[in-house]
N, C-alpha and C positions, 0 to 999 in steps of 0.2 A: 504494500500500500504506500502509495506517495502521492502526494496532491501537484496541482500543476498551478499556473498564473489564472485560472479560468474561474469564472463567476460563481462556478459551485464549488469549490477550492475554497470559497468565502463562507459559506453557509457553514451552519452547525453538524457536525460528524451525528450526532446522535437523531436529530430533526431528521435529517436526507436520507437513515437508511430506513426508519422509519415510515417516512412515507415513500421510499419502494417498496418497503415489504405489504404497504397495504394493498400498491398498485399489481403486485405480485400474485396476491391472494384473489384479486378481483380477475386476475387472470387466471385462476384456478378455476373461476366461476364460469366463466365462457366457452360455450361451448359452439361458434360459430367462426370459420377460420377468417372470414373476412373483417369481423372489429379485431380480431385478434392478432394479424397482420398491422393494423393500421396503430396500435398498441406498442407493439415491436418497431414500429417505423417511427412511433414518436419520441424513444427512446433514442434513436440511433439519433434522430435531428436533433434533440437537445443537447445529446453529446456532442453534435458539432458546430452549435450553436453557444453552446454554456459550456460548455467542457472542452473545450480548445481540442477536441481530435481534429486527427486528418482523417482524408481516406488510405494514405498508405498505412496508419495505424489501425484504421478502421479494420481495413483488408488481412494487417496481420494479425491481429487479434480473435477477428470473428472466422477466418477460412478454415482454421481446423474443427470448428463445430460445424459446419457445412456438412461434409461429407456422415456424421453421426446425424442432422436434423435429416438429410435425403433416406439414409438406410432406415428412421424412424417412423418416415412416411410412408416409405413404401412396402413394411412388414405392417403395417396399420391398413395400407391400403390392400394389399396384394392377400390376404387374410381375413381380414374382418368380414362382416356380415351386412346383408344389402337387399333392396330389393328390384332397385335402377343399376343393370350391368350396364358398365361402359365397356369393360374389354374384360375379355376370358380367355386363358391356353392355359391346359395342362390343369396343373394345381392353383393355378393361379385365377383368382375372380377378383377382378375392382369393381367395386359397386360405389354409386354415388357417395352410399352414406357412407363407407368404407373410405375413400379419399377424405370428406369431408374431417372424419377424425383424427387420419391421420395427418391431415396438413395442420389444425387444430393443436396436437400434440406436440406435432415438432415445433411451431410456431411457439408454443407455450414453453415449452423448454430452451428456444433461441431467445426467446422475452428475461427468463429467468438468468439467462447468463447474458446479454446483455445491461439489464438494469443494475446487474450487482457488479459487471465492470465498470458502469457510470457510478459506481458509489466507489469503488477501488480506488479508480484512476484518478480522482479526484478528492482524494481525502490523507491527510497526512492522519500518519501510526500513531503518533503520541496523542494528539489533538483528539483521537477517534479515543483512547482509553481514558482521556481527561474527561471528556462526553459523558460516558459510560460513568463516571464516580458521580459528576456532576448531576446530568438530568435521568441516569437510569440507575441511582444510587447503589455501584456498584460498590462491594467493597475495598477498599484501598491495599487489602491484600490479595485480593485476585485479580484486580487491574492490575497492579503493578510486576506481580508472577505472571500475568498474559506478556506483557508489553518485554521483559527480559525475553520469556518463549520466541516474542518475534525475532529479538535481535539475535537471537540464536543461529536460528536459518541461516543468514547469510554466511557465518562462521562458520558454520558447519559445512557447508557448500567448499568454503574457500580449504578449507584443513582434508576433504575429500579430495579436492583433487591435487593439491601437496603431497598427499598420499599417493596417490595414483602416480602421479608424477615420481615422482621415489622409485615408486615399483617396475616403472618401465625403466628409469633407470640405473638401476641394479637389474635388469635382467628377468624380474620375478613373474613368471607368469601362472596365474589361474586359472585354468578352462572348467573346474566347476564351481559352478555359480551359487551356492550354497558355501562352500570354502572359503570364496571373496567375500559373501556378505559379512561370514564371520570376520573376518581378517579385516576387513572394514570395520565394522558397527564395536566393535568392541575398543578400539582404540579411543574412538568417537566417543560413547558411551560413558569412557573414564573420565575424558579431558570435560565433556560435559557437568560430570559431576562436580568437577574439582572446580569448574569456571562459578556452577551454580553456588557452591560455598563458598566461595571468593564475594562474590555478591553479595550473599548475605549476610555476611561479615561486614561490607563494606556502606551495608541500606542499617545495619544495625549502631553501627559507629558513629553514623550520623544520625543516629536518633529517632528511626524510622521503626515505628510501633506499628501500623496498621490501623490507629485510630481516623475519624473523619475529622477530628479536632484537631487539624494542622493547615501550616498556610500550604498555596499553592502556587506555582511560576502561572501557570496557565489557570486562566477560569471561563472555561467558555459557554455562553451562555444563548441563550433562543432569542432570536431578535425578528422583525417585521417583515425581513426577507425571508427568512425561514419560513416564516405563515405563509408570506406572499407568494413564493414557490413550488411550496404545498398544495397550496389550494390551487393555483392554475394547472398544475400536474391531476391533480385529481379532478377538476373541471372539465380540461381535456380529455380524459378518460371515458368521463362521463357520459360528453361529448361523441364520440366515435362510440358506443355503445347505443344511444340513439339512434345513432344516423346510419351508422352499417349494422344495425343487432336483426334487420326489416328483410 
């Protein structure tokens, strides 16, 4: 997660995901591929309108779900049940209602990974756990154990292929794959521990109890844009639900 220079980069981490996940759930609820399309397509416009994408990000981002939304449609269509054949061979029957759900499904599953890259791509890590103490009164001990988790990833990423790198040169090769995990995960595994006690030695020394009773660098809080974002996303919703649900 990292936020960019873009207009929802500005909004609240905990407001924005919030209201995708309601837009999310309204998408559970449709059962029509054409608002559900138009759904999908207002997500991608805002992201390139509010959220600084391009389309070569666009393209890199969303083309590996492509080929899983096609294989979704077409075991929905190519299967399902119907009583308007469009095309029939072999084992295979499309029927009207048959396509219908299957472009439905996929549509609704490219929505769901769509909408929650517009809340990724556009929200920095820290700000999103500060949210969470803040307006979804997380605890201060589990925000703050999430938000180390993240910064883990990329360590761990970067000391995997140090490893790796080592191994090709010394020579060492593993062709089973079971042997390397081990050989990997364990080294991993240690250092992980050891960095995790390092930390909390380090949150403890500075005085960090896990109470809500402490100041904070960041306090970020729900403001008029956040309404005003919300509500025209959910308007627009609305909207396209009207006009193509007919």
């Amino acid at each position: 997660m990292k936020s960019n220079d873009s207009y929802l980069s500005t909004l609240n981490p905990a407001g924005k995901l919030f209201f995708h996940l309601l837009v999310m759930c309204i998408l559970m609820t449709v059962s029509n591929p054409k608002p559900t399309f138009f759904i999908w397509l207002l997500a991608v416009m805002t992201g390139i309108v509010f959220g600084g994408w391009t389309a070569a990000y666009l393209a890199k981002r969303l083309l590996p779900y492509l080929l899983f939304f096609v294989l979704v449609c077409w075991m929905m269509a190519a299967f399902g049940k119907g009583e308007e054949t469009l095309w029939q061979w072999a084992w295979f029957h499309v029927t009207k209602e048959s396509l219908g759900n299957g472009l439905t499904i996929a549509l609704r599953m490219l929505g769901f990974v769509t909408y929650g890259l517009l809340f990724t791509s556009t929200t920095d890590l820290t700000s999103f756990i500060m949210s969470l103490i803040h307006q979804c009164r997380l605890s201060p001990k589990w925000a703050y154990g999430l938000l180390a988790g993240f910064r883990f990833v990329p360590l761990f990423q970067s000391e995997l292929s140090q490893m790796k790198a080592a191994h090709k040169i010394r020579g060492y090769k593993q062709k089973n794959s079971w042997k390397a995990f081990i050989a990997y995960s364990l080294p991993l595994f240690s250092q992980g521990i050891r960095k995790s006690e390092r930390i909390a030695v380090a949150m403890e020394a500075r005085g960090f109890t896990g109470t809500r009773d402490r100041t904070y660098y960041q306090t970020p809080r729900l403001g008029a844009k956040d309404a005003l974002y919300g509500t025209v996303l959910l308007l627009a919703v609305l909207a396209i639900l009207i006009v193509f649900s007919k």
